[in-house]
N, CA, C and O of each residue as an XYZ file, in Angstrom:
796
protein
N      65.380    -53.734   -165.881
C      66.038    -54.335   -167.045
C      65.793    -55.851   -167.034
O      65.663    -56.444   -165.963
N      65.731    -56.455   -168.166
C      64.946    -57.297   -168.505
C      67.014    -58.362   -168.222
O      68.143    -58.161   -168.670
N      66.395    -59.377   -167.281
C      67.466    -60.826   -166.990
C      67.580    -61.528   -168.122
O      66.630    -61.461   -168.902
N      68.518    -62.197   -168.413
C      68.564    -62.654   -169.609
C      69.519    -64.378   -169.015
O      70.393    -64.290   -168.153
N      69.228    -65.466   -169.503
C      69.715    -66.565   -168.969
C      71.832    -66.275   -169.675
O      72.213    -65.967   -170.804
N      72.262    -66.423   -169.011
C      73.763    -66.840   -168.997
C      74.605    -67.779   -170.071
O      75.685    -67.596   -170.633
N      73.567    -68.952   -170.115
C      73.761    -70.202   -171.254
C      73.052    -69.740   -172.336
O      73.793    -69.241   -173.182
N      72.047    -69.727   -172.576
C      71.407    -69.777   -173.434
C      70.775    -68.376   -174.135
O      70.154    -68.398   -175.197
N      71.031    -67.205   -173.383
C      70.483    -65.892   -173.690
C      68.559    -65.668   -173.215
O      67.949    -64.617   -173.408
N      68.093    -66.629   -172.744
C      66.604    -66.775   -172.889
C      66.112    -65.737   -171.894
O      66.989    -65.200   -171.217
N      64.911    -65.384   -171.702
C      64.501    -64.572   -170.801
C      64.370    -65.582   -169.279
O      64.138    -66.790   -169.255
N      64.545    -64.872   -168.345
C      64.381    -65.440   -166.908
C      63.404    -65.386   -166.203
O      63.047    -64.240   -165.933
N      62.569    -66.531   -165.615
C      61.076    -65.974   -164.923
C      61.158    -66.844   -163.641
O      61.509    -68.019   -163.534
N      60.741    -65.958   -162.690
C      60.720    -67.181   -161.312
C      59.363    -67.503   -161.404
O      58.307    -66.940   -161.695
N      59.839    -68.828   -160.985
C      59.060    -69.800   -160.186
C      58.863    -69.958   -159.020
O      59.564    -70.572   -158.216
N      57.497    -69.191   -158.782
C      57.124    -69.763   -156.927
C      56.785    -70.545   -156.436
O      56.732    -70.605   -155.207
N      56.311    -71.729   -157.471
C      55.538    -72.537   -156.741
C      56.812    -73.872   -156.642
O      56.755    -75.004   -156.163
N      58.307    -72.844   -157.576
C      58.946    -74.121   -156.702
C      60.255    -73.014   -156.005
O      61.236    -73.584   -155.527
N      60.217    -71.638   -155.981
C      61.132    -70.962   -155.724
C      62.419    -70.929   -156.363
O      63.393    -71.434   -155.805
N      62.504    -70.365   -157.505
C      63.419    -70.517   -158.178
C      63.542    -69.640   -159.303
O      62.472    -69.104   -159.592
N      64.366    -69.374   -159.918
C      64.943    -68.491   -161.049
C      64.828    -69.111   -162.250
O      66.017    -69.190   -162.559
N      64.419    -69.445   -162.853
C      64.591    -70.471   -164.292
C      64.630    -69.938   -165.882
O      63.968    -68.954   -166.212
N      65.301    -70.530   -166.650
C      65.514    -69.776   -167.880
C      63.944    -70.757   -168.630
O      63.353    -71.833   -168.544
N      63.914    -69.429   -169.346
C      62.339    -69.516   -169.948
C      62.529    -70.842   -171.102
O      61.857    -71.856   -171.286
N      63.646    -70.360   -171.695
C      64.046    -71.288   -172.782
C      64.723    -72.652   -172.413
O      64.042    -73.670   -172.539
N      65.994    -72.745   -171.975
C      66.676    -73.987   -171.491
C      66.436    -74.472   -170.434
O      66.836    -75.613   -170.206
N      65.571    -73.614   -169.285
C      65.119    -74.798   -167.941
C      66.151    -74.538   -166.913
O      66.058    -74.865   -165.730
N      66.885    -74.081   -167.323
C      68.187    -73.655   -165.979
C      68.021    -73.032   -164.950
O      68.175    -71.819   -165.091
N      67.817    -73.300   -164.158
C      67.985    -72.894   -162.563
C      69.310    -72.059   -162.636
O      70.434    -72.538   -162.787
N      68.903    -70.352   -162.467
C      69.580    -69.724   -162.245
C      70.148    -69.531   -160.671
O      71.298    -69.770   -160.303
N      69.015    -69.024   -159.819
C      69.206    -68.906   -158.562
C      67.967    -69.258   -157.799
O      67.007    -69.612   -158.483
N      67.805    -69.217   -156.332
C      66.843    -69.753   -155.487
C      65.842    -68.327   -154.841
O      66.389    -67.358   -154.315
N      64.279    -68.449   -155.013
C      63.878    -67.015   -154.671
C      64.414    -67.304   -153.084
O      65.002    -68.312   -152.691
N      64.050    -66.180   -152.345
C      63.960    -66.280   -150.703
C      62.715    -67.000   -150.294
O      61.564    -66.644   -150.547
N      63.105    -68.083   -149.613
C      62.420    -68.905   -149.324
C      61.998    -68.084   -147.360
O      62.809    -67.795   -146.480
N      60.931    -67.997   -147.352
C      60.267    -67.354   -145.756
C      59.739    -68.686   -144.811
O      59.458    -68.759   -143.615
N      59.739    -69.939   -146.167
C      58.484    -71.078   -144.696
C      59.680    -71.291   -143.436
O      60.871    -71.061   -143.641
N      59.005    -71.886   -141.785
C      59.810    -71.904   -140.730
C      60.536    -73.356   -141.025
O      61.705    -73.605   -140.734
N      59.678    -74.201   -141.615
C      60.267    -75.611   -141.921
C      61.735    -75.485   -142.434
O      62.608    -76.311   -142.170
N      61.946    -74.194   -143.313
C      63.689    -74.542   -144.203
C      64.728    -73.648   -143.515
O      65.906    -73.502   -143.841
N      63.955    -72.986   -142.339
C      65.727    -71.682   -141.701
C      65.413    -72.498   -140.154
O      64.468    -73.044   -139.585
N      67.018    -72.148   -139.882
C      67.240    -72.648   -138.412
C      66.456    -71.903   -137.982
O      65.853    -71.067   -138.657
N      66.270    -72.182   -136.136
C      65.230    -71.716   -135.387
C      65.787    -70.102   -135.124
O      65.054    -69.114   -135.182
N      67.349    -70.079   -134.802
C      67.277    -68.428   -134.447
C      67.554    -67.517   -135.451
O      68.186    -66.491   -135.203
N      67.146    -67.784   -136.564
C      67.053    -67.313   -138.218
C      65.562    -66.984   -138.198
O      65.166    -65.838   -138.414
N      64.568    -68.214   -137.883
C      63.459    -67.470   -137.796
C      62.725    -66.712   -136.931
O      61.667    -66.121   -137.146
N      63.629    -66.805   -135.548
C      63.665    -66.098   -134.238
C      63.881    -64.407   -134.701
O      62.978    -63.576   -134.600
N      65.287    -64.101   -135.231
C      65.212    -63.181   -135.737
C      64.272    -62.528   -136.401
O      63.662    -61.573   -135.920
N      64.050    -63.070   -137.750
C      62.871    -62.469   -138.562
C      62.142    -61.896   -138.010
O      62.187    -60.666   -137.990
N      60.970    -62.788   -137.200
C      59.711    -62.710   -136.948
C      59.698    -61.041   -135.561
O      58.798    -60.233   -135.335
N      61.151    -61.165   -134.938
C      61.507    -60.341   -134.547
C      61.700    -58.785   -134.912
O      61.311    -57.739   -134.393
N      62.549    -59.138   -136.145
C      62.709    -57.976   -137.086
C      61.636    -57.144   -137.308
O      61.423    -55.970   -137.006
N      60.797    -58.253   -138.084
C      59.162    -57.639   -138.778
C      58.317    -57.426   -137.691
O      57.196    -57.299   -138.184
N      58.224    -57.290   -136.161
C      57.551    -57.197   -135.589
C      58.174    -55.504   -134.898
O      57.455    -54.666   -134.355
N      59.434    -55.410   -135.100
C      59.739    -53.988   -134.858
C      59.876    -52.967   -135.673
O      59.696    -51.771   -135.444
N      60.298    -53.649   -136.909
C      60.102    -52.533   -138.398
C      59.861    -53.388   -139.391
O      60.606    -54.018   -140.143
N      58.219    -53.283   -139.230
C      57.385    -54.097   -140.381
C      57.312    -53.426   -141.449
O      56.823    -54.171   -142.298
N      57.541    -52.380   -141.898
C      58.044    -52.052   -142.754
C      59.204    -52.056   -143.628
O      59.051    -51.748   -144.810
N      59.977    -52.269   -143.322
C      61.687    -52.813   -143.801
C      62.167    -53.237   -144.336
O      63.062    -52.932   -145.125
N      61.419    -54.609   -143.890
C      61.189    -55.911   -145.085
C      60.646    -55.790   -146.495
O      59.562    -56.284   -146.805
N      61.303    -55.224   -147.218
C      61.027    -54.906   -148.303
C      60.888    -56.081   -149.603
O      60.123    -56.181   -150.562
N      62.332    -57.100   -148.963
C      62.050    -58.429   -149.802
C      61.045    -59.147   -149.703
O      60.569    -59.574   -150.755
N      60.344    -59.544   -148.298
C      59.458    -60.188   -147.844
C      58.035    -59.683   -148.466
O      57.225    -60.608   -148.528
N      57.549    -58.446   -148.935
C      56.921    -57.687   -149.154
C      56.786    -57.990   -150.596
O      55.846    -58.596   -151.110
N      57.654    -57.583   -151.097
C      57.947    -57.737   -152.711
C      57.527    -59.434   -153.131
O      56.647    -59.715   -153.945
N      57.982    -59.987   -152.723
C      57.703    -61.609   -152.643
C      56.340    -61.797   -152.307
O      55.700    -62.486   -153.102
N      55.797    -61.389   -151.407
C      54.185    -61.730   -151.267
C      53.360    -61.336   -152.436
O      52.529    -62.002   -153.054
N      53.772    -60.089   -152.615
C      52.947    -58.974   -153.606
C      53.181    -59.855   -154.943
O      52.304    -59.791   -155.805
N      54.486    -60.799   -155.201
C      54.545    -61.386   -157.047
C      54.287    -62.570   -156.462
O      54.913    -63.488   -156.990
N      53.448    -62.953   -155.373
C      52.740    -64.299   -155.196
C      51.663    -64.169   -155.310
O      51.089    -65.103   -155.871
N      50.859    -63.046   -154.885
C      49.654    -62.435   -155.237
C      49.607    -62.512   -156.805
O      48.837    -63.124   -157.545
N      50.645    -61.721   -157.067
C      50.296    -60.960   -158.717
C      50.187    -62.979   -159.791
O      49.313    -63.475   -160.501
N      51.116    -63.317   -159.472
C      50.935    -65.149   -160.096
C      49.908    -66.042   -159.460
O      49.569    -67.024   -160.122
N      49.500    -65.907   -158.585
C      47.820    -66.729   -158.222
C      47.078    -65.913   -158.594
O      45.982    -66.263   -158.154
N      46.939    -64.799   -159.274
C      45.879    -64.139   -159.609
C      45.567    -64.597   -160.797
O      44.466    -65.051   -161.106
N      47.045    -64.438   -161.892
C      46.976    -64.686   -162.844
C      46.767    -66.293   -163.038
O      45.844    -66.529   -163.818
N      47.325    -67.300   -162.580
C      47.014    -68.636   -162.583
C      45.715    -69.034   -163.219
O      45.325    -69.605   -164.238
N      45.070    -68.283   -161.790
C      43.339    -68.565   -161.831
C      42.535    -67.885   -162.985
O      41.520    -68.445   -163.399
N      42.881    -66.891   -163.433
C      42.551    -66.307   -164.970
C      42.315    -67.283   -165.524
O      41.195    -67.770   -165.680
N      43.487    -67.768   -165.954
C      43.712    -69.048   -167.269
C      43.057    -70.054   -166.934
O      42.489    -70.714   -167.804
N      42.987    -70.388   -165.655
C      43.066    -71.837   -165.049
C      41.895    -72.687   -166.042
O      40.707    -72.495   -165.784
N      42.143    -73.309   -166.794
C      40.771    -74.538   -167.326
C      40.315    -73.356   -168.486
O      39.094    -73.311   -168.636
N      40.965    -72.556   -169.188
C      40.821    -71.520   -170.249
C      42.006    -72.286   -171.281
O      42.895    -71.458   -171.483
N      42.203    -73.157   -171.756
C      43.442    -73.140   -172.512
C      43.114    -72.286   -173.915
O      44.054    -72.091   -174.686
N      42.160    -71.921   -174.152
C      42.483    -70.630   -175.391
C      43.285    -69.535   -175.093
O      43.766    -68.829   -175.979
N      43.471    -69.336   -173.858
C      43.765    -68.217   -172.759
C      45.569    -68.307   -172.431
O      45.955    -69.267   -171.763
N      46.481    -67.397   -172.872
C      47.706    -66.982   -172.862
C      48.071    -65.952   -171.971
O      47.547    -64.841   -172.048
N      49.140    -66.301   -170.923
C      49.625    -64.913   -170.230
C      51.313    -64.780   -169.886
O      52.239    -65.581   -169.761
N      51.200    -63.755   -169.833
C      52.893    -63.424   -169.819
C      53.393    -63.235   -168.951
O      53.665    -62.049   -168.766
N      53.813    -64.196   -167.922
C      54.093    -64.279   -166.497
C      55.374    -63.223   -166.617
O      55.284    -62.079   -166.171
N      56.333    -63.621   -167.134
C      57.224    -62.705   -166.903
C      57.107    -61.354   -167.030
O      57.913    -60.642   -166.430
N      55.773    -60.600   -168.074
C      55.385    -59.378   -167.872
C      54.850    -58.792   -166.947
O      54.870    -57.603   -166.629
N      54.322    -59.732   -166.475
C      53.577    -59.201   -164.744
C      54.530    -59.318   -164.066
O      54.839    -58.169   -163.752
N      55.437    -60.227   -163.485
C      56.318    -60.317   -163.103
C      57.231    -58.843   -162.823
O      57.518    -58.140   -161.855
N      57.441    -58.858   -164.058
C      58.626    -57.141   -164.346
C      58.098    -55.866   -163.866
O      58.674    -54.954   -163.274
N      56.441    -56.034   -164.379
C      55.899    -54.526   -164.393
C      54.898    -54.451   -163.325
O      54.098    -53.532   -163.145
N      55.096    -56.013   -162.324
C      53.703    -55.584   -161.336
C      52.572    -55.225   -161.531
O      51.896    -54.660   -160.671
N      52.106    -55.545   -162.910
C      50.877    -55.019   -163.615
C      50.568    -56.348   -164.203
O      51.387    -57.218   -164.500
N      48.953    -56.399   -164.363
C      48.506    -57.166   -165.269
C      47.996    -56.828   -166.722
O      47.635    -57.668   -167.546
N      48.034    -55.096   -166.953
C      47.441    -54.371   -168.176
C      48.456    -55.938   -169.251
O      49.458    -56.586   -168.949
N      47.546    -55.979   -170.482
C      47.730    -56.253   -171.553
C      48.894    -58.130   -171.372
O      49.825    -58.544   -172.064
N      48.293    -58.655   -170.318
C      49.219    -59.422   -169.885
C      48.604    -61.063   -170.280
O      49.186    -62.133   -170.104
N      46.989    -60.773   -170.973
C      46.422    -61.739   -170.950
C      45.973    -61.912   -172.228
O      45.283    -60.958   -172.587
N      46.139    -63.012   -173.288
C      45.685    -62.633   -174.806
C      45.253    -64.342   -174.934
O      45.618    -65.408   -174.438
N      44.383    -63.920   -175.788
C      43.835    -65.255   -176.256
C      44.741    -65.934   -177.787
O      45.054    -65.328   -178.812
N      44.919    -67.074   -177.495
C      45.762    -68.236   -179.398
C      45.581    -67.431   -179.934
O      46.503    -66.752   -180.385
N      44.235    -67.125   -180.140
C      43.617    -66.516   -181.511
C      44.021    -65.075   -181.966
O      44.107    -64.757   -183.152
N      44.239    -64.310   -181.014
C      45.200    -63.231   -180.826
C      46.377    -63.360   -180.958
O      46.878    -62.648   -181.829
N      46.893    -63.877   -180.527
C      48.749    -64.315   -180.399
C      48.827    -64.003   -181.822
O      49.340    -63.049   -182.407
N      47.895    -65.527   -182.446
C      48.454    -65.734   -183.851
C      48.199    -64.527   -185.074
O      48.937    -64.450   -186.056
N      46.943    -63.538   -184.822
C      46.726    -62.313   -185.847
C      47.629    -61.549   -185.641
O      47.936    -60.840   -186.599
N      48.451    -61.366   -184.287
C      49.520    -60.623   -184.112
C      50.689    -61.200   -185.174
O      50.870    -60.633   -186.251
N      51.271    -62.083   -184.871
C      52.127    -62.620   -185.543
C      51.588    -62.619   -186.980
O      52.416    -61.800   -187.379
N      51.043    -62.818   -187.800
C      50.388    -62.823   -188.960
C      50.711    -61.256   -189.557
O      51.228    -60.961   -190.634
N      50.187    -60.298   -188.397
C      50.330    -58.948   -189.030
C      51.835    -58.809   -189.193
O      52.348    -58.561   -190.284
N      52.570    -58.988   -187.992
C      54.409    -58.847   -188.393
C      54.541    -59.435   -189.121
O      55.299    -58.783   -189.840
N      54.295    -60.689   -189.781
C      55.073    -61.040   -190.653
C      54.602    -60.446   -192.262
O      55.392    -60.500   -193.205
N      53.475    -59.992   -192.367
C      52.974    -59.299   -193.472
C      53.645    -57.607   -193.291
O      53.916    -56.858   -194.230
N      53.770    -57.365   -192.124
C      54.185    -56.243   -192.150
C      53.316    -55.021   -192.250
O      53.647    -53.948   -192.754
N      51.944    -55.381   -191.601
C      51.069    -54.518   -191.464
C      50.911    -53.760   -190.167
O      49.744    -53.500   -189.874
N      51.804    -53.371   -189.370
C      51.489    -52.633   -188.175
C      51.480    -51.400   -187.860
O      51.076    -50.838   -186.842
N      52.087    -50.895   -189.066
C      51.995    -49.597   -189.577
C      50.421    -49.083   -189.750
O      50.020    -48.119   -189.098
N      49.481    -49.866   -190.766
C      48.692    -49.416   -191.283
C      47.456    -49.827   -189.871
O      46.652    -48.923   -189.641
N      47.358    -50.847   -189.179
C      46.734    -50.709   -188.330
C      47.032    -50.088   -187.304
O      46.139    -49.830   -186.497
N      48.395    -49.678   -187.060
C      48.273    -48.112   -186.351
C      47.917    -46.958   -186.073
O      47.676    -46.262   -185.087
N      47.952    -46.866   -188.002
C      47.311    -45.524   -188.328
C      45.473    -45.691   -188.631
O      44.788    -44.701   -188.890
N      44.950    -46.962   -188.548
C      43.565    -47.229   -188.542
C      43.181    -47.158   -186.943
O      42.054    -46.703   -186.749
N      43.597    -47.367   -186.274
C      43.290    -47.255   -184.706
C      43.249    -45.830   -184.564
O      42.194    -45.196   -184.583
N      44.659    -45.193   -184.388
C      44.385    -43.629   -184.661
C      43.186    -42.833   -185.274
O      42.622    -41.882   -184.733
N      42.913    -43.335   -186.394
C      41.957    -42.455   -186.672
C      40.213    -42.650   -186.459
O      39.259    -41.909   -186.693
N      40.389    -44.529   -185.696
C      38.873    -44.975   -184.942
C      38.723    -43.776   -183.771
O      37.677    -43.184   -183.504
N      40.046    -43.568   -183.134
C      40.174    -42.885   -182.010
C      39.666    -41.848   -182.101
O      39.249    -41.366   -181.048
N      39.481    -41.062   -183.373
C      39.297    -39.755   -183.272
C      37.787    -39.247   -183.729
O      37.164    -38.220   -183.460
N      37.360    -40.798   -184.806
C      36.010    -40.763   -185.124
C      34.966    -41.642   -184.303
O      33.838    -41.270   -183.983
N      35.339    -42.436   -184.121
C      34.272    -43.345   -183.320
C      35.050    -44.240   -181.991
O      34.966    -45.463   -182.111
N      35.846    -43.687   -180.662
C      36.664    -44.569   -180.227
C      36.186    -45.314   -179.511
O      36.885    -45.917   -178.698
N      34.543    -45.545   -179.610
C      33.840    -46.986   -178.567
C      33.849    -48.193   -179.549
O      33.738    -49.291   -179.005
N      33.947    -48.177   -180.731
C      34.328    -49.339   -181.344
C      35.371    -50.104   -181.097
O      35.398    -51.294   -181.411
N      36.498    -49.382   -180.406
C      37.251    -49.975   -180.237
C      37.315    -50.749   -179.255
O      38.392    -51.344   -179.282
N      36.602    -51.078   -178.276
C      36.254    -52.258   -177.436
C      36.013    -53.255   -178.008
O      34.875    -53.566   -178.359
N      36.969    -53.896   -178.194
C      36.685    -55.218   -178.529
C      37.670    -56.304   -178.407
O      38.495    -55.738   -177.690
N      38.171    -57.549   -178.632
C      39.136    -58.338   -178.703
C      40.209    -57.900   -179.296
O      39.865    -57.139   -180.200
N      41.776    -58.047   -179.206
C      42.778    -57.343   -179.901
C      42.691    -57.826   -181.668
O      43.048    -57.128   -182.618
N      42.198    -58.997   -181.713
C      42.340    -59.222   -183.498
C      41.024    -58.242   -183.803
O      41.129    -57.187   -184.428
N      40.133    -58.606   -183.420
C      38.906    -57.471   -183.835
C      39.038    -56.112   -183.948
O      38.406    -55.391   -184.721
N      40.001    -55.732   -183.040
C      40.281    -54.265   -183.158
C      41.226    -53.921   -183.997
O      41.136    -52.925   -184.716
N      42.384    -54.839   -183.983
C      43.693    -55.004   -185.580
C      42.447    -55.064   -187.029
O      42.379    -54.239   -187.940
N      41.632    -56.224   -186.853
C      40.947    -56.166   -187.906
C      40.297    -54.796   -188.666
O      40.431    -54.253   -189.762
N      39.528    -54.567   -187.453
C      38.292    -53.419   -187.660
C      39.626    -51.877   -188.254
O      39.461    -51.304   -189.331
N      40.604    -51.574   -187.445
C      41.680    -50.383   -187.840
C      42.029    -50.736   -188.990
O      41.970    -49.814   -189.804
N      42.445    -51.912   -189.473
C      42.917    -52.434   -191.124
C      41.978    -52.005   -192.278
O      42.366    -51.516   -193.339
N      40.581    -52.274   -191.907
C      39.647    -52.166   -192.705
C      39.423    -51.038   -193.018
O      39.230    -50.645   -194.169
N      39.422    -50.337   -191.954
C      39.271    -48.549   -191.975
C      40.055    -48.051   -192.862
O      39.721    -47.455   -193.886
N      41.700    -48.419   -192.277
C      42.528    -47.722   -193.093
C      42.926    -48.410   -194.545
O      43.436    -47.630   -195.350
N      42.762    -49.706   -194.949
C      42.498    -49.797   -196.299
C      41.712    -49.050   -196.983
O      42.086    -48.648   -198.084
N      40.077    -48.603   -196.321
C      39.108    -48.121   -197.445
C      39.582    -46.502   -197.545
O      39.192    -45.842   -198.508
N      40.306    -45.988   -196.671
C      40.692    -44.801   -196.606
C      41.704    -44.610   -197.875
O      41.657    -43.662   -198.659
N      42.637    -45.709   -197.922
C      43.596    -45.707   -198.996
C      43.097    -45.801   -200.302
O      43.501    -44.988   -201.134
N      42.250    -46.697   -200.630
C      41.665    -47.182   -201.569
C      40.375    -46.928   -201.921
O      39.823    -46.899   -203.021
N      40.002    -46.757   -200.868
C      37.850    -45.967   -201.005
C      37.315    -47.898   -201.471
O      36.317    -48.410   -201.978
N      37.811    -48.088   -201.271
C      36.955    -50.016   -200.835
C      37.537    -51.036   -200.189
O      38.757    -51.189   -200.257
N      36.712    -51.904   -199.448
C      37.299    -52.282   -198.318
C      38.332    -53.451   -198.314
O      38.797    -53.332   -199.447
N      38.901    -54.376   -197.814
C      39.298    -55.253   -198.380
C      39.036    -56.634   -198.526
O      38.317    -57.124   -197.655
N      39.442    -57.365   -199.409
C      38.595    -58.526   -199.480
C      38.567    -59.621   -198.283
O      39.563    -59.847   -197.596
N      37.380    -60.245   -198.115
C      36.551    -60.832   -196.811
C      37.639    -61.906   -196.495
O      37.895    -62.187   -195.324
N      38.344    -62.567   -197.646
C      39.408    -64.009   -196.861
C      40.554    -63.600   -196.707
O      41.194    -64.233   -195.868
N      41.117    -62.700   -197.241
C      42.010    -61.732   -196.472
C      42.321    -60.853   -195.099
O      43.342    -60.367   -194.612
N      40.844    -60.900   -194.704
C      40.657    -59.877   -193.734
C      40.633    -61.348   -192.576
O      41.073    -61.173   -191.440
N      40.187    -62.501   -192.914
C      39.697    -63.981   -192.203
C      41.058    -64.492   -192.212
O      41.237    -65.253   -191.260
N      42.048    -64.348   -192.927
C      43.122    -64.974   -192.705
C      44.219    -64.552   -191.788
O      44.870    -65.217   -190.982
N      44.277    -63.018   -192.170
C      45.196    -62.552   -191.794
C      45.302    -62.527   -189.821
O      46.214    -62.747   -189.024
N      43.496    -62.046   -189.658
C      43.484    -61.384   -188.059
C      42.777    -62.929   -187.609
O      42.290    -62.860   -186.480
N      42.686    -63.748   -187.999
C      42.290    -65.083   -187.470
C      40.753    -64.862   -187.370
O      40.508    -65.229   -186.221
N      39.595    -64.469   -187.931
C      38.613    -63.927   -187.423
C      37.443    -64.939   -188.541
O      37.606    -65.321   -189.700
N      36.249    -65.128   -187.559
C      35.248    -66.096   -188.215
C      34.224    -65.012   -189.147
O      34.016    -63.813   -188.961
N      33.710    -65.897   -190.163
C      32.904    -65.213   -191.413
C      32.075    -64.207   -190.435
O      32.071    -63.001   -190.683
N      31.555    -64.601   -189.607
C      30.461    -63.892   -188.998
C      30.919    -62.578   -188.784
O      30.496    -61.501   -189.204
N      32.131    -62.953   -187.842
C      33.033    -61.675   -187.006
C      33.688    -60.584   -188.137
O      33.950    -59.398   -187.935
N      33.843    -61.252   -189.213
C      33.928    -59.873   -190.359
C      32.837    -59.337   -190.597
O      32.766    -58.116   -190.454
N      31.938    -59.912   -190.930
C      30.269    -59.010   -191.575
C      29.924    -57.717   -190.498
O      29.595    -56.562   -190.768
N      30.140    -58.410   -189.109
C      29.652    -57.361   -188.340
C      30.964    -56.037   -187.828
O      30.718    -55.005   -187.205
N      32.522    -56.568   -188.401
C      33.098    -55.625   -188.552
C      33.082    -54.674   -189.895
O      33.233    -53.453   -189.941
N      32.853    -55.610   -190.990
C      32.330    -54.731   -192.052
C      31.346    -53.649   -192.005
O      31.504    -52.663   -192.725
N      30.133    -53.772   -191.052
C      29.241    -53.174   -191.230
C      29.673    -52.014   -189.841
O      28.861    -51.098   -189.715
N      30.561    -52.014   -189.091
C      31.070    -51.524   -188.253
C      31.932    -50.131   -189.045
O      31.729    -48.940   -188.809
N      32.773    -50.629   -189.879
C      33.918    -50.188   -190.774
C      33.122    -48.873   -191.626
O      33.560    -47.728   -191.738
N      32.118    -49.293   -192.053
C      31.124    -48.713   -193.237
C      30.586    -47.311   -192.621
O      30.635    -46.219   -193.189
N      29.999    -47.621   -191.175
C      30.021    -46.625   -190.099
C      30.486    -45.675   -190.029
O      30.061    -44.537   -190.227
N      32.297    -46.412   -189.464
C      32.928    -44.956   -189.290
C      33.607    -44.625   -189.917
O      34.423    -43.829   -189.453
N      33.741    -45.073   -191.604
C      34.565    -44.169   -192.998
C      33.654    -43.191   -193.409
O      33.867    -42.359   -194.291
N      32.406    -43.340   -192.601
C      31.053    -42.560   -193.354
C      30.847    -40.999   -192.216
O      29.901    -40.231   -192.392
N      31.774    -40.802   -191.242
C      31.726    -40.129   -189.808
C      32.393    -38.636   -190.485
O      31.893    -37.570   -190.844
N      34.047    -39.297   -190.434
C      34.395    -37.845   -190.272
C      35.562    -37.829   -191.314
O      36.546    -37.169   -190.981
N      35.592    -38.394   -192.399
C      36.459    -38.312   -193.249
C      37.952    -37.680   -193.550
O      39.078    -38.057   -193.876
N      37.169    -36.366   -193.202
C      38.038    -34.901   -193.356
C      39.522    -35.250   -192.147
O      40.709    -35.036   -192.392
N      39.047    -35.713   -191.120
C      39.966    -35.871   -189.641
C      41.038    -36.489   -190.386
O      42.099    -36.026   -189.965
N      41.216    -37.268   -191.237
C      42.579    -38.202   -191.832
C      43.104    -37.683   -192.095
O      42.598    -36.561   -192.126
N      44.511    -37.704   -192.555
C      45.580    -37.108   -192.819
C      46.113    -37.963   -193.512
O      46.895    -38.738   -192.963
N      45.808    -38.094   -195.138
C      47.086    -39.168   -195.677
C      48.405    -39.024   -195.503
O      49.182    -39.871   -195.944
């Protein structure tokens, strides 16, 4: 279940690189992660430990868990690192120990948002669905390209023509070029298997 900050309602994400709990939104230091270096616990604190984990190294389940979302955030770091087109959702890796779908480019962010607020996620739902069933290697591609390319589909399906080129450039954030060759992509697979749709 997803932490939620106390003051402010914001989502909560730690910080390792300063150990800490912090609200995403207001900056609040919720709580302190477990700190392991020998420099910050008395000596028979780390006497213990090193003790502990040397008789049931397995056990340590916090210690474990903590390495593994230090791993999972220097991994991701270095993704982005010197990429600023490049967006990631620390707190999703964070939660789910996964990096699936954790990494999106501006340009993405913003066709996403563009489609909610038009209220098209419906129809590129049902255009993905039915790439899936006629041609689903097209669908490799960038997430606006693939919102794009399912839109296009399922407009010409609705309408039997496709939709117009600065519409299609505005909405999924996508350059003149990157439509022509989804157009000619689109043309493809309305021409495949028709019958498979289901209005």
């Amino acid at each position: 279940m997803t932490q939620r900050c106390p003051v402010c309602g914001g989502l909560l994400i730690w910080d390792y690189e300063r150990g800490e709990v912090v609200c995403s939104k207001c900056g609040l230091v919720v709580d302190k992660i477990y700190d392991y270096s020998a420099g910050r616990e008395r000596e028979d604190v780390v006497e213990w430990r090193e003790t502990k984990l040397k008789t049931y190294p397995k056990k340590n389940r916090i210690l474990k868990r903590y390495k593994y979302h230090i791993r999972l955030y220097n991994t991701a770091r270095n993704i982005v690192k010197n990429k600023p087109w490049l967006e990631i959702d620390y707190s999703k890796i964070l939660e789910t120990g996964k990096m699936i779908k954790t990494i999106k480019s501006i340009a993405t962010i913003k066709a996403e948002k563009n489609i909610t607020e038009k209220n098209l996620w419906d129809k590129v739902e049902k255009g993905i669905e039915y790439i899936e069933k006629t041609h689903p290697a097209t669908l490799a591609r960038s997430g606006r390209g693939k919102y794009a390319l399912a839109y296009m589909v399922y407009y010409y399906i609705q309408k039997t023509k496709f939709p117009p080129q600065n519409e299609i450039i505005e909405i999924f954030n996508i350059s003149e070029t990157s439509y022509k060759r989804l157009l000619k992509t689109a043309k493809k697979i309305v021409s495949l298997k028709p019958a498979l749709y289901n209005k």
